[in-house]
Residue frames relative to the residue before (quaternion, step in Angstrom):
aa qw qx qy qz dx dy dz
X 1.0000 0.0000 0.0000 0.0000 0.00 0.00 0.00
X 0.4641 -0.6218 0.5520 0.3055 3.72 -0.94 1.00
X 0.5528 -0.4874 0.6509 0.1822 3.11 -1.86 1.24
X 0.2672 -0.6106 0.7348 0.1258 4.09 -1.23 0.85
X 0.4535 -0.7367 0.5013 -0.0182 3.04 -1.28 1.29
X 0.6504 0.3291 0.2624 0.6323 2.47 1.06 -2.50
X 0.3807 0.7140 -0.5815 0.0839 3.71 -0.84 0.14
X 0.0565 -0.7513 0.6175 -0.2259 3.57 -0.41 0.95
X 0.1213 -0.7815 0.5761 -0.2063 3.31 -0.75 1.99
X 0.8004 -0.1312 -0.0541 0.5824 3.68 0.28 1.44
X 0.0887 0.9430 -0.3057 0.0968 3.24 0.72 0.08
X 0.1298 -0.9208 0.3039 -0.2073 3.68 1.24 1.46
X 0.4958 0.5582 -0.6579 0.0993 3.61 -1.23 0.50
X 0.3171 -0.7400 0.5776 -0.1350 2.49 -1.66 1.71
X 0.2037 -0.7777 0.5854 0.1043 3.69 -0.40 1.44
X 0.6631 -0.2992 0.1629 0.6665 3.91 -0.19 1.14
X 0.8867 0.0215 0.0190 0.4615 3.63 -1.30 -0.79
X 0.8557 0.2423 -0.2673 0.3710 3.93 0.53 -0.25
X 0.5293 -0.6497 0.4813 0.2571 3.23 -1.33 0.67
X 0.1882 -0.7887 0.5626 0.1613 3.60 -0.54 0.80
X 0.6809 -0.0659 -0.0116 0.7293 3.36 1.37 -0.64
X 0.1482 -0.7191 0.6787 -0.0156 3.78 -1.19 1.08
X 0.9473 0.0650 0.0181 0.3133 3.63 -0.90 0.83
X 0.4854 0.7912 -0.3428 0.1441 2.86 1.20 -0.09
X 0.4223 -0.7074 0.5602 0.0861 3.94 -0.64 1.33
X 0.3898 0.6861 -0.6141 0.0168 4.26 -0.08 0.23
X 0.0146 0.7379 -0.6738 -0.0347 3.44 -0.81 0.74
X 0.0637 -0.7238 0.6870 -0.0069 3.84 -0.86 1.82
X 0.3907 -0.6859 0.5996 0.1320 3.34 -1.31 0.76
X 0.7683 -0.4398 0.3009 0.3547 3.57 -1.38 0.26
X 0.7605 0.2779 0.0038 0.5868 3.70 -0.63 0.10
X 0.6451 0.4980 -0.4699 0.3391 3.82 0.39 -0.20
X 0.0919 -0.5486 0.7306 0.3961 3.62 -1.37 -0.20
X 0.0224 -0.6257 0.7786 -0.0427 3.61 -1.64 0.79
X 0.4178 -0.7090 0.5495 -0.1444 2.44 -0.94 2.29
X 0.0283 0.8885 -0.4461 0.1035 3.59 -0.02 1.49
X 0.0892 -0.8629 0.4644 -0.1782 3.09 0.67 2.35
X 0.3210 0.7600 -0.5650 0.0150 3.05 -1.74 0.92
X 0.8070 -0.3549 0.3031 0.3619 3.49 -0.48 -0.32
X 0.3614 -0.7027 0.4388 0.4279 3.52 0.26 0.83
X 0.7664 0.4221 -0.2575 0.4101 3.48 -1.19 0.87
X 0.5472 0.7502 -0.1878 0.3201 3.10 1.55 -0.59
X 0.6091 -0.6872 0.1696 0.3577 2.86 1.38 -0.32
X 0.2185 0.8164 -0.3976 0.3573 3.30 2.25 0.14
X 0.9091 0.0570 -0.3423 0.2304 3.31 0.13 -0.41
X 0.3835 0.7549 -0.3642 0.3879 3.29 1.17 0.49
X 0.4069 0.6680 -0.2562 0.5680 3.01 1.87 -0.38
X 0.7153 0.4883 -0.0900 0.4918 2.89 0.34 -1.87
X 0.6759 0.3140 -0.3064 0.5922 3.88 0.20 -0.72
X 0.7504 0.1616 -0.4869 0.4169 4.09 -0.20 0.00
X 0.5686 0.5685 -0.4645 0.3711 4.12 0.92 0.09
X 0.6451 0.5573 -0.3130 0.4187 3.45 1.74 -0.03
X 0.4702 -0.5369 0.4281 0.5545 3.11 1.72 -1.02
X 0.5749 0.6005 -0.3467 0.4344 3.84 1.29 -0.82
X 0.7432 -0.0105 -0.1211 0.6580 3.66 0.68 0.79
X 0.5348 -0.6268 0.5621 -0.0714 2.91 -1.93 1.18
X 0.2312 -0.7471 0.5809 0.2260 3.53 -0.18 1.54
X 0.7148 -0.3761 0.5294 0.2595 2.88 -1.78 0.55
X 0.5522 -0.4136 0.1666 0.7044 3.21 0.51 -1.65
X 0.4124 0.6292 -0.5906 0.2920 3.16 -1.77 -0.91
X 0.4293 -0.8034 0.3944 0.1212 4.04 -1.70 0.43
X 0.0945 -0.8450 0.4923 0.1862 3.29 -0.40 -0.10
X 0.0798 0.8376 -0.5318 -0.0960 3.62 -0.52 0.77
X 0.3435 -0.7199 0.5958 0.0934 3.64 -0.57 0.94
X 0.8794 -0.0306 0.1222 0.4591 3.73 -0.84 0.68
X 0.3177 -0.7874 0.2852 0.4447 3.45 2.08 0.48
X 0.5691 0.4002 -0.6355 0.3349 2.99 -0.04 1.88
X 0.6909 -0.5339 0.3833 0.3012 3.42 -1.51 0.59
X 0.8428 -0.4450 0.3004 0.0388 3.03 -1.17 1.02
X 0.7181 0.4452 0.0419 0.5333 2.39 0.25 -2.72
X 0.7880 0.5179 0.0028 0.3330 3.22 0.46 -1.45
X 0.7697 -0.1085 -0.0472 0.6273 3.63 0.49 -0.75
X 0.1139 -0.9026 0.4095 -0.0676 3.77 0.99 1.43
X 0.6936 0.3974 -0.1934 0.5688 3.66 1.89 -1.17
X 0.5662 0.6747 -0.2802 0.3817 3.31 1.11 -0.34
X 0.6999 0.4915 -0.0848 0.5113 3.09 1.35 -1.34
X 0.6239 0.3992 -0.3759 0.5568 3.69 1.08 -1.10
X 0.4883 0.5368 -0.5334 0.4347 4.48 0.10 -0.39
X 0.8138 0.3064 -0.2710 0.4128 3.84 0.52 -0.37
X 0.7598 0.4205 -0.1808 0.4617 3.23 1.58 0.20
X 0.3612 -0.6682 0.6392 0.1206 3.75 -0.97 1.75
X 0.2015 0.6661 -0.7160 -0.0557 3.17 -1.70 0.19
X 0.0844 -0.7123 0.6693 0.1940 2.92 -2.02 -0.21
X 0.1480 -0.7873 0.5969 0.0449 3.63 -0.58 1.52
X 0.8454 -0.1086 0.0327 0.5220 3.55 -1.06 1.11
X 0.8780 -0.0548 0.0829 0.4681 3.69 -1.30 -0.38
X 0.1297 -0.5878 0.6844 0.4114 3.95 -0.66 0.14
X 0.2948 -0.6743 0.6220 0.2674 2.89 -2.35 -0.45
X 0.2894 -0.7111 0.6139 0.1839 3.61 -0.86 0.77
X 0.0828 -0.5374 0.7157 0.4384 3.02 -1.94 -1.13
X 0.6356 -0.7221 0.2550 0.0975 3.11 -0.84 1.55
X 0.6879 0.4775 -0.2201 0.5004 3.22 1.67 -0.89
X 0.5402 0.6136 -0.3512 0.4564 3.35 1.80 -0.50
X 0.4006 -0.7411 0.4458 0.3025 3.50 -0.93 0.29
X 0.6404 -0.3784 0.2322 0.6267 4.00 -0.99 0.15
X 0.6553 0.5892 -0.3015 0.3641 3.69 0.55 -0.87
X 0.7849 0.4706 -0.2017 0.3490 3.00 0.69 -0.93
X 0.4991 0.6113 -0.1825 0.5864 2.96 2.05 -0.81
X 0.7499 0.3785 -0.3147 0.4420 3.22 0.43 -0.44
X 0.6278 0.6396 -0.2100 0.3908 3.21 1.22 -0.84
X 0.5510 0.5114 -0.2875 0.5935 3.69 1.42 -0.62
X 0.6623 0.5285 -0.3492 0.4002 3.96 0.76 -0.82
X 0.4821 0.7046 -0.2066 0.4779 3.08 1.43 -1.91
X 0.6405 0.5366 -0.3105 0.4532 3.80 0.43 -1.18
X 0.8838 0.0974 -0.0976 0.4470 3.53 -0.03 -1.10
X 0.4849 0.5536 -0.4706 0.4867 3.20 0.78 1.23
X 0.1553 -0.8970 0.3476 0.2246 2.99 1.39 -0.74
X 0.1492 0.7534 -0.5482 0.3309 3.31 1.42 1.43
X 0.5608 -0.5430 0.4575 0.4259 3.57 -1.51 0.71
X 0.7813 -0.4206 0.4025 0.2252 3.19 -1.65 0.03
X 0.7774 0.3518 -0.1398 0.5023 3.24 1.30 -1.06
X 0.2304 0.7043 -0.4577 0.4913 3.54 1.67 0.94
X 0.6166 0.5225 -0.4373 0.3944 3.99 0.73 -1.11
X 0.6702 0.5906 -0.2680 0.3607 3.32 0.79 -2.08
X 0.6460 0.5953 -0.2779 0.3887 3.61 1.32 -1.20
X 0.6963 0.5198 -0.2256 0.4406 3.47 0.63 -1.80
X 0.7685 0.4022 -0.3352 0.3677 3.95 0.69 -1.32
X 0.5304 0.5956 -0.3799 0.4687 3.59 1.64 -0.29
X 0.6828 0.4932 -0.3198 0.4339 3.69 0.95 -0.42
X 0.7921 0.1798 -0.1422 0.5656 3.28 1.27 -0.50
X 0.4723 -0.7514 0.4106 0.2091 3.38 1.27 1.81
X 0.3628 0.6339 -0.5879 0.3476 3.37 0.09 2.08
X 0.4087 0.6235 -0.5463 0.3818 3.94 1.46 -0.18
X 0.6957 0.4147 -0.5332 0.2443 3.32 -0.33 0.52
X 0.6503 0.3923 -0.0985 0.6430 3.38 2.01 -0.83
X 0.1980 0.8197 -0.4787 0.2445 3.24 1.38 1.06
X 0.7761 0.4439 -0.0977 0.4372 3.33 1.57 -0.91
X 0.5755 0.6957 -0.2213 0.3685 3.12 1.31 -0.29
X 0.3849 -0.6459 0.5185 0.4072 3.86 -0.18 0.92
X 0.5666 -0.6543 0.4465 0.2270 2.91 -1.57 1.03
X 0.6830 0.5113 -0.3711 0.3665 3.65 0.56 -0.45
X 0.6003 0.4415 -0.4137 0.5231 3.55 1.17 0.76
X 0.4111 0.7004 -0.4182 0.4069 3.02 1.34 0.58
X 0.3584 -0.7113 0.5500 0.2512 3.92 -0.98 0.90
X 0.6417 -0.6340 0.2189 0.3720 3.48 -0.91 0.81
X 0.5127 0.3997 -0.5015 0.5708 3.77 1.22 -0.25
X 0.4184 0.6364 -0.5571 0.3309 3.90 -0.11 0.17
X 0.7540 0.5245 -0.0342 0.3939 2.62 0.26 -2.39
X 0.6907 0.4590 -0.2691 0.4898 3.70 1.32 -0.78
X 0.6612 0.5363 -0.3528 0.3883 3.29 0.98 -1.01
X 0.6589 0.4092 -0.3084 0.5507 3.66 1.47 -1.22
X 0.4405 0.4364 -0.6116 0.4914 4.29 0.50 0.49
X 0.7716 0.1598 -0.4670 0.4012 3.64 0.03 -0.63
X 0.2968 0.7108 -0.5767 0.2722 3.84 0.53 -0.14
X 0.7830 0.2757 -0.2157 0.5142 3.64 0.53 -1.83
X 0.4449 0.7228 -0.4117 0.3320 3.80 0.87 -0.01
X 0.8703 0.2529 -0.0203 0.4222 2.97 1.54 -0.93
X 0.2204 0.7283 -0.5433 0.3546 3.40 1.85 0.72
X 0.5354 0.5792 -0.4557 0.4127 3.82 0.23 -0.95
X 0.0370 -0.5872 0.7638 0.2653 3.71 0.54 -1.53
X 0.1516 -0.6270 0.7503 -0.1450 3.60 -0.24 2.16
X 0.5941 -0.5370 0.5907 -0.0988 2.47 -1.84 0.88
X 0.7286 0.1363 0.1183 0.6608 2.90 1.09 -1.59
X 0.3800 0.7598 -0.5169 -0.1050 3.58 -0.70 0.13
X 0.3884 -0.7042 0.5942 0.0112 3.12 -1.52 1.06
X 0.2024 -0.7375 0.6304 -0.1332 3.50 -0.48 1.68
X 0.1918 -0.7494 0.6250 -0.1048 3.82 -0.96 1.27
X 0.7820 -0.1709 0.1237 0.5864 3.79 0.15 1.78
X 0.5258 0.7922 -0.3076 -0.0357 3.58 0.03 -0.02
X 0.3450 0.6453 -0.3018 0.6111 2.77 2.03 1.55
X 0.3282 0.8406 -0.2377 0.3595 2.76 1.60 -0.57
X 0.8226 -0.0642 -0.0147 0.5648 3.75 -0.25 1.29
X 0.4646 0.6861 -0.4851 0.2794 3.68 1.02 0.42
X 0.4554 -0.6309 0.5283 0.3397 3.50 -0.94 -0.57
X 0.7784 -0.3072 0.3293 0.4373 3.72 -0.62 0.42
X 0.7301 0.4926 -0.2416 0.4075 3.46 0.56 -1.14
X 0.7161 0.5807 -0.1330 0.3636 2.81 0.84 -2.16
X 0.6285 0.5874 -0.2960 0.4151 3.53 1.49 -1.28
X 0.5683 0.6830 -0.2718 0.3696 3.21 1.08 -1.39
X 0.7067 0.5142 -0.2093 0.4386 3.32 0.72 -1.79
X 0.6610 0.4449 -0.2889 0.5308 4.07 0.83 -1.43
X 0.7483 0.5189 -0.3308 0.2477 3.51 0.86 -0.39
X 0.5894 0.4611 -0.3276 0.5767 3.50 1.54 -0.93
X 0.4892 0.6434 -0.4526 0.3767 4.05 0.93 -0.91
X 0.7997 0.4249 -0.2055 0.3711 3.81 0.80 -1.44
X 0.6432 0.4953 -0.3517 0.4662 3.49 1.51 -0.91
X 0.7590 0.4787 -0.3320 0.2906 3.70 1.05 -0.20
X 0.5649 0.7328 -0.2661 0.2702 2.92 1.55 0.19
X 0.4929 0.6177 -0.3996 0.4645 3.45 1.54 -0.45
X 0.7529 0.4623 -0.2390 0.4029 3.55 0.80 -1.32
X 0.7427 0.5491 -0.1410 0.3563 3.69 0.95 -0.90
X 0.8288 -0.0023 -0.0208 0.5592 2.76 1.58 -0.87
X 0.6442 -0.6295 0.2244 0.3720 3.61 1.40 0.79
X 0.3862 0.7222 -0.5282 0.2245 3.75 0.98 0.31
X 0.0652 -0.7330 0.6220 0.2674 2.57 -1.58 -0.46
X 0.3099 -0.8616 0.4008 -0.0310 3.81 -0.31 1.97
X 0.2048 0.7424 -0.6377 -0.0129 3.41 -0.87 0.94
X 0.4433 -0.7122 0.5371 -0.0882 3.19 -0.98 2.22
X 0.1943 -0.7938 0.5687 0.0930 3.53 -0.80 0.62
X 0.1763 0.7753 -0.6053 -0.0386 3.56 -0.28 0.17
X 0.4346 -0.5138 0.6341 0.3810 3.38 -1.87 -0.57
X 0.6585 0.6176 -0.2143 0.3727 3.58 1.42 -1.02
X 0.2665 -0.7784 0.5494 0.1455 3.65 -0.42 0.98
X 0.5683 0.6069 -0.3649 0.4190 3.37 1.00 -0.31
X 0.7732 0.4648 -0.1384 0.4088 2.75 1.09 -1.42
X 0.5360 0.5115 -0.3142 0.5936 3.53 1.41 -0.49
X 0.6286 0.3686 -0.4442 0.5212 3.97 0.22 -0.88
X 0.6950 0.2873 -0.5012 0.4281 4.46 -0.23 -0.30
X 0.8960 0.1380 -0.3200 0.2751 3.38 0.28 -0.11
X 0.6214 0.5063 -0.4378 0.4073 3.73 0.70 0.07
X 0.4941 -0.6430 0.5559 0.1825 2.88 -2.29 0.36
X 0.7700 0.2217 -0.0465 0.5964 2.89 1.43 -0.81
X 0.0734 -0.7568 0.6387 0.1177 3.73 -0.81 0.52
X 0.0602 -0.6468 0.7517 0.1143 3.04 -1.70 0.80
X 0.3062 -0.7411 0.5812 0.1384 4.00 -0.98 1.09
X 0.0266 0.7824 -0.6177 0.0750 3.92 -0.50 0.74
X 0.1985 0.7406 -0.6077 0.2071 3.92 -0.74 1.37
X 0.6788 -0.0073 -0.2355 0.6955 3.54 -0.86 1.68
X 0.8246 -0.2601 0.3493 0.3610 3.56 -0.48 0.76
X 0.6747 0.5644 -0.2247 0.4192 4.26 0.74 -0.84
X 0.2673 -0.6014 0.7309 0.1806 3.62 -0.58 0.49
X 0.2208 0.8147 -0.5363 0.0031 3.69 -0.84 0.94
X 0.6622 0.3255 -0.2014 0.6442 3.10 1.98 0.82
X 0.1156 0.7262 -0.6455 0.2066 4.29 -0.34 1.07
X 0.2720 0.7735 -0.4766 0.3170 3.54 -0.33 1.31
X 0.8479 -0.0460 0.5142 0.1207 3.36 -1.12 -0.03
X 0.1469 0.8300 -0.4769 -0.2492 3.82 -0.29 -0.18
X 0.4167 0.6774 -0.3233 0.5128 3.36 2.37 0.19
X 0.5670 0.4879 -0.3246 0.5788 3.66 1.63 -0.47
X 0.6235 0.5308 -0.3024 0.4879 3.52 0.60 -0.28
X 0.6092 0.3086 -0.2803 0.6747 3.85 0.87 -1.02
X 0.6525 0.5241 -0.5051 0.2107 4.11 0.12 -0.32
X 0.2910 0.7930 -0.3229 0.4268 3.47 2.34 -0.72
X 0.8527 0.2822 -0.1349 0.4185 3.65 0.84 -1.58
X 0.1655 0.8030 -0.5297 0.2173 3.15 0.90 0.76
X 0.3624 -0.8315 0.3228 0.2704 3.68 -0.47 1.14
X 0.3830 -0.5529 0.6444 0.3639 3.68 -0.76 -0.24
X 0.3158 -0.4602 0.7625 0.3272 3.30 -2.41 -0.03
X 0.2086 -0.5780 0.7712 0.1663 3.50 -1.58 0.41
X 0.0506 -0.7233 0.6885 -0.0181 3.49 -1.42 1.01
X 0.2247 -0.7493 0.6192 0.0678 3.82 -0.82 1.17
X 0.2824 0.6927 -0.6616 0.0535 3.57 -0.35 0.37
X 0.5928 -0.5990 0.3735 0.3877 3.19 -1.99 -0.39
X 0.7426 0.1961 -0.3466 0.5385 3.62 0.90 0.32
X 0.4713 -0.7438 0.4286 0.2022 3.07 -0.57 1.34
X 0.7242 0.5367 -0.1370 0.4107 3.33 0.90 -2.14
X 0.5975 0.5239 -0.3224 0.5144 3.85 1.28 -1.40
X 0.7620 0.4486 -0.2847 0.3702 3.96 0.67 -0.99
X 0.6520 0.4564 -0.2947 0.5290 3.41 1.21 -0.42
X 0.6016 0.5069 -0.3544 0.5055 3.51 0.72 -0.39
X 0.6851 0.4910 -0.3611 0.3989 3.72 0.66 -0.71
X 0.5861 0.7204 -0.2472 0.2764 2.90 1.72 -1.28
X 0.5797 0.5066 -0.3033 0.5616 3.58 1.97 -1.60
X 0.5982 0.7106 -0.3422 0.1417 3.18 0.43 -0.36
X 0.6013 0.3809 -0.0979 0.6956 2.74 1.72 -1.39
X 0.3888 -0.6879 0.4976 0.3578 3.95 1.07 0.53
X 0.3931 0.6530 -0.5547 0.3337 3.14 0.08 1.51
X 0.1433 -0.7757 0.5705 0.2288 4.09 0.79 1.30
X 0.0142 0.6356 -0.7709 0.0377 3.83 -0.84 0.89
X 0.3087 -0.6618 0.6234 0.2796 3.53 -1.58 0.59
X 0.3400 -0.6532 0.6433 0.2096 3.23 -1.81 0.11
X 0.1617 0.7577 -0.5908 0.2251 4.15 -0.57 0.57
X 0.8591 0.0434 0.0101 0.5099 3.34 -1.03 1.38
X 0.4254 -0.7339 0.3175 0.4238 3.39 1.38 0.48
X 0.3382 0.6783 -0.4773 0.4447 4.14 1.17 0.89
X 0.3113 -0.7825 0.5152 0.1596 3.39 -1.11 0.54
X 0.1022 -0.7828 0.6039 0.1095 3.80 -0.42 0.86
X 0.3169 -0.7280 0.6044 0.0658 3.14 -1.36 0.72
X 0.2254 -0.8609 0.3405 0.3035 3.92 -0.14 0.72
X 0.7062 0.2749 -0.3616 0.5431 3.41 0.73 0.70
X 0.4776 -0.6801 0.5502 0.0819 3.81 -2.22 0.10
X 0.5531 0.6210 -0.4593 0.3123 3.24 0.74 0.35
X 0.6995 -0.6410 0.1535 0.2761 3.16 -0.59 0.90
X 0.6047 0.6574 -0.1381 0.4278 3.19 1.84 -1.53
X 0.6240 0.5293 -0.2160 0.5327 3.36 1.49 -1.74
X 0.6136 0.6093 -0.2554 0.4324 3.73 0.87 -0.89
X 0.6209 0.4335 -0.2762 0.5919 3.45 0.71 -1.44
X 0.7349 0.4505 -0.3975 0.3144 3.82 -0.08 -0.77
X 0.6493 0.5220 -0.4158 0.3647 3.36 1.30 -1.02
X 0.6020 0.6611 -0.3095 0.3237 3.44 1.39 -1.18
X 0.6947 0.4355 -0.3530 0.4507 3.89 1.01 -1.47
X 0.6889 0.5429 -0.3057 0.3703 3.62 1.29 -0.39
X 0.4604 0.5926 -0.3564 0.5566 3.27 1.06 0.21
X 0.8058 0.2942 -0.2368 0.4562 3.11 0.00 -1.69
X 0.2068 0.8317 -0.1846 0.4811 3.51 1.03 -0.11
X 0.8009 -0.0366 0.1000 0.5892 3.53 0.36 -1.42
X 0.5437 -0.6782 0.3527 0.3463 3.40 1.81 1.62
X 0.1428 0.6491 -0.6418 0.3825 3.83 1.11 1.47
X 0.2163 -0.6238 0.6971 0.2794 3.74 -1.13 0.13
X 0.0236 -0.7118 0.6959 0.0920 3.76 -1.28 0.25
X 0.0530 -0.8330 0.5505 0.0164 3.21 -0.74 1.56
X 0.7717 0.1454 -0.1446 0.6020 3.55 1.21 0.10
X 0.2824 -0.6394 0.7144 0.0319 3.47 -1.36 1.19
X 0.2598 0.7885 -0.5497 0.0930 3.92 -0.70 -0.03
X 0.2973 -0.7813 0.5154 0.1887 3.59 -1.05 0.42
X 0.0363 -0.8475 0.5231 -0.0827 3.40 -0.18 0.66
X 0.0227 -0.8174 0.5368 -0.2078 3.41 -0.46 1.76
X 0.2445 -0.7811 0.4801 0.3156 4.01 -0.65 0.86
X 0.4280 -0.6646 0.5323 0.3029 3.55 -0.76 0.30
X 0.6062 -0.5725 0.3232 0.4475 3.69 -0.98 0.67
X 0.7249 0.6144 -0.2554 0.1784 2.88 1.05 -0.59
X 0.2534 0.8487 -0.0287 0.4633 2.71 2.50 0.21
X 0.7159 0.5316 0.0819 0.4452 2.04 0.73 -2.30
X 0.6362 0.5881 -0.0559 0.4962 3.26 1.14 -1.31
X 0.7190 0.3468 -0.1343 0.5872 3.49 0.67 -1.31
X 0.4364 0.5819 -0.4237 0.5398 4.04 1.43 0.06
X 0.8173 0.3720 -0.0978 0.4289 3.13 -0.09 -1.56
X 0.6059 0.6058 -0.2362 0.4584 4.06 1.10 -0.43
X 0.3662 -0.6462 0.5333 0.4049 3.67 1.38 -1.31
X 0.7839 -0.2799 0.4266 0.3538 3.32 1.16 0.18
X 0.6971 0.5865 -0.3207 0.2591 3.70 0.81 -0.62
X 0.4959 -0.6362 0.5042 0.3084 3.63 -0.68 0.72
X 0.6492 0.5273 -0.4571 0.3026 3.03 -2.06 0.85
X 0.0241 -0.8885 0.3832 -0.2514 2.95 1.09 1.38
């Protein structure tokens, strides 16, 4: 049985009359990345700020490494990296030096920097003030100080966010190698389904404050399972024959859907029709993208 990481039991804040987050259940196992996707506004980070301690549920629990929160709150954050929206630097300071000032009040050894900037391919720009740094830099060296502690846990807030193609690429292979290389266990926020389906295992969906999806991210692509689409000229005669042969096909827009795609199951439905002097003028595949899928289950909201 997997080891919970993460486990959160109603989970609530409430800004006078509105719910920024309401109820919210996340439960992340060891070793997983769990891709925690929604709509800007949705309520990701607010989550994220009371799973740090940086804001106060309303109500509801949080148990980290299955302890309380409330309760052993300093205990729990020593095993945990993050990064919440934008890092900060001082600009004139180099990556080293930056790191070095964090390093301090953690009280990690010395030879942790040399470690952290190898993990997020920066020893060559170890020296280099930071404000000549391009913004996937600047991200790669936020998760850099994320990880002096050597977290356990670490918890990353948008952190593609305003990159370029490249920059994504880079924050993206950095996160999928980390569970295996070095034992974490990562929950990533994004708005970007794209960007959550290449690299999570697990996906939890949150919109208006409501977790209304925790799953899998192979349960999530199973949603897009395609359909056949069949045109013919009698819609009602072809579907009826269809129950006959205990085949549930759908009817819509006066088209015929078939609930499965293999090719064999397809070809039979087709000699059987034509068969009972059906005509079949179109054969097509028809499949929802997640992104669909996504914009289903959201109401529709943007941020893809």
């Amino acid at each position: 049985m997997s080891v919970l990481i993460i486990e959160t039991n109603q989970l609530t804040k409430k800004f006078k009359k509105r719910y920024a987050v309401e109820a919210v259940n996340l439960q992340i196992k060891q070793g997983e990345i769990y891709g925690f996707l929604g709509p800007n506004g949705a309520g990701k980070t607010t989550t994220i700020r009371m799973l740090l301690g940086l804001a106060k549920p309303t109500y509801g629990s949080i148990r980290i490494f299955g302890k309380d929160m409330k309760k052993e709150k300093l205990s729990v954050l020593k095993k945990v990296g993050s990064l919440v929206e934008y890092p900060s630097y001082y600009g004139h300071l180099t990556a080293y030096e930056n790191l070095e000032a964090i390093r301090i009040l953690l009280d990690a050894p010395k030879s942790r920097i040399e470690e952290v900037l190898r993990i997020v391919r920066l020893s060559k720009e170890a020296k280099r003030p930071v404000k000549g740094f391009s913004l996937g830099m600047k991200q790669r060296l936020g998760i850099a100080a994320a990880l002096l502690g050597n977290p356990e846990l670490l918890i990353l807030d948008e952190p593609t966010n305003g990159l370029d193609p490249s920059g994504i690429l880079e924050i993206r292979e950095l996160i999928k190698s980390m569970p295996k290389e070095h034992g974490m266990t990562i929950l990533v926020s994004s708005h970007l389904l794209s960007e959550i389906d290449q690299m999570a295992t697990q996906v939890g969906i949150i919109s208006k404050g409501k977790m209304i999806f925790q799953n899998s991210i192979e349960t999530l692509r199973q949603r897009s399972q395609s359909k056949i689409l069949l045109k013919v000229n009698e819609t009602e005669q072809a579907w009826r024959l269809l129950l006959s042969k205990g085949i549930q096909a759908e009817v819509e827009n006066n088209r015929l859907f078939l609930p499965f795609s293999s090719d064999e199951q397809v070809s039979a439905v087709i000699d059987e029709l034509v068969y009972n002097h059906i005509s079949v003028f179109r054969v097509q595949e028809e499949k929802k993208s997640l992104e669909e899928i996504f914009l289903e289950l959201t109401g529709g909201e943007a941020s893809l």
